[in-house]
N, C-alpha and C positions, 0 to 999 in steps of 0.2 A: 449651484448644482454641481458644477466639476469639482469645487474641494469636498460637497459630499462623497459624489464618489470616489474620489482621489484618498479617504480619511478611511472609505470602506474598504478598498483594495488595501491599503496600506495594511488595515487591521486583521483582513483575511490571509495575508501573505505572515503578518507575525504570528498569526495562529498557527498556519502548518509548518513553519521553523522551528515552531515551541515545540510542535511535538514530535520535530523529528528527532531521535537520538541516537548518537551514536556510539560505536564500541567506548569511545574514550569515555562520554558522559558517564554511561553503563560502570565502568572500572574506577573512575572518579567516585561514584556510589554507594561500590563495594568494595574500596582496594584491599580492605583486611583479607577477602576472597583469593583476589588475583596475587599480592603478594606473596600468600603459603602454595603456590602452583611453581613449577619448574619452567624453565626458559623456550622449551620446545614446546608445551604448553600452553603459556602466555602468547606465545607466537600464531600458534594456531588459533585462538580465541582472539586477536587482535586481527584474524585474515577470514575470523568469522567460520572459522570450519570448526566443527563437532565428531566427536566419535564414540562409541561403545564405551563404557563407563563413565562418561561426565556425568559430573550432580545435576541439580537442576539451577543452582546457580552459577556455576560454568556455563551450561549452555543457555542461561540468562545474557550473562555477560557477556558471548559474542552474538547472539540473535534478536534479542532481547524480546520484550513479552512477546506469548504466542498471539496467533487471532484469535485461536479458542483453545479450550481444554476441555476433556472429555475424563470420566473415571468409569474404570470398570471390575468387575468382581470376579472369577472363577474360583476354576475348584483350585489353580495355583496363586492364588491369591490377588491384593488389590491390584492393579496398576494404573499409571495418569497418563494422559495421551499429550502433546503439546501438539499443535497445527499450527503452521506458517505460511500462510497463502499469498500469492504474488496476484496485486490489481492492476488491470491495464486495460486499453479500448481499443475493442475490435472494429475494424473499417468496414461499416455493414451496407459500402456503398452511397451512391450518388441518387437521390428522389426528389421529387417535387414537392414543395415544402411550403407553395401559396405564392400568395401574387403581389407584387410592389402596384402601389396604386401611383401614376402620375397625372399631373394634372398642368396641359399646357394651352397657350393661347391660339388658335386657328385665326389668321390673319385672313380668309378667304370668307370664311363665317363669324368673322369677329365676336366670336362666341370662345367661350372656356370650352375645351372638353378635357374628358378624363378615358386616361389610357390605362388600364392591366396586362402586364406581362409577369408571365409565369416566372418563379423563381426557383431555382434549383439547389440543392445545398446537401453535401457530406454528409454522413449521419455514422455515430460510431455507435455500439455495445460495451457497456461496462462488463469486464466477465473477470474471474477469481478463479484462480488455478492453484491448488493447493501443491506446497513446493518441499516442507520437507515436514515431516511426521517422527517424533521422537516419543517411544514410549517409555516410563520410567516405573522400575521396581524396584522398593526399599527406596530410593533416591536417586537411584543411577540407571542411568540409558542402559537397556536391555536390548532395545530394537532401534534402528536408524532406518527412516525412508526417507529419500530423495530423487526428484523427477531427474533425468537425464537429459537433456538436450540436442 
């Protein structure tokens, strides 16, 4: 039973390693990209910062995929949306969460009884806060949003 789970953790922890990636993976990828870019450039994109006019593989290489993409039409033509949202868990407090059953021996009534006390336990909120919004015309950032802190 422990080396099953011990075999399960293992392979749940190299799952979210594999997919984490980072700038370097990212430019490893595409260095044909990174290397036709200037040194203030390549700087910025290895520190993860975007600005008005990058492609869309520039601002691959330092963010890398978005969570979603959006397209949209007007009367000034196409453009693509990129969203970057930040997951984390809200502390939605301390609640009653059910009962530990015990079960001990009563030496007075030499009898088993069984005792329930209540159990209490944390509980968070998964919630997704959308962090930075890059919209792209022709291929290049036209619009930059980003939350403030």
């Amino acid at each position: 039973m422990k080396h099953r789970l011990f075999v399960s953790l293992l392979v749940a922890t190299l799952a979210f390693v594999a997919g984490c990636q980072t700038v370097q993976d990212r430019i490893n990828e595409k260095p044909e990209v990174f290397a036709k870019l200037d040194t203030p450039t390549q700087d910025k994109i290895k520190q993860g910062i975007i600005e008005l006019g990058y492609t869309e593989d520039m601002v691959y290489l330092a963010l890398g995929a978005p969570d979603q993409k959006r397209e949209s039409s007007s009367a000034n033509g196409r453009t693509t949306t990129w969203i970057y949202n930040t997951y984390y868990d809200r502390y939605n407090g301390t609640g009653f969460a059910g009962y530990h059953r015990s079960i001990y021996f009563d030496p007075y009534l030499r009898a088993y009884r069984v005792y329930y006390r209540p159990v209490f336990a944390d509980s968070y909120v998964q919630e997704k806060e959308e962090r930075i919004r890059a919209v792209f015309k022709d291929g290049k950032v036209i619009t930059l949003e980003q939350t403030k802190d």
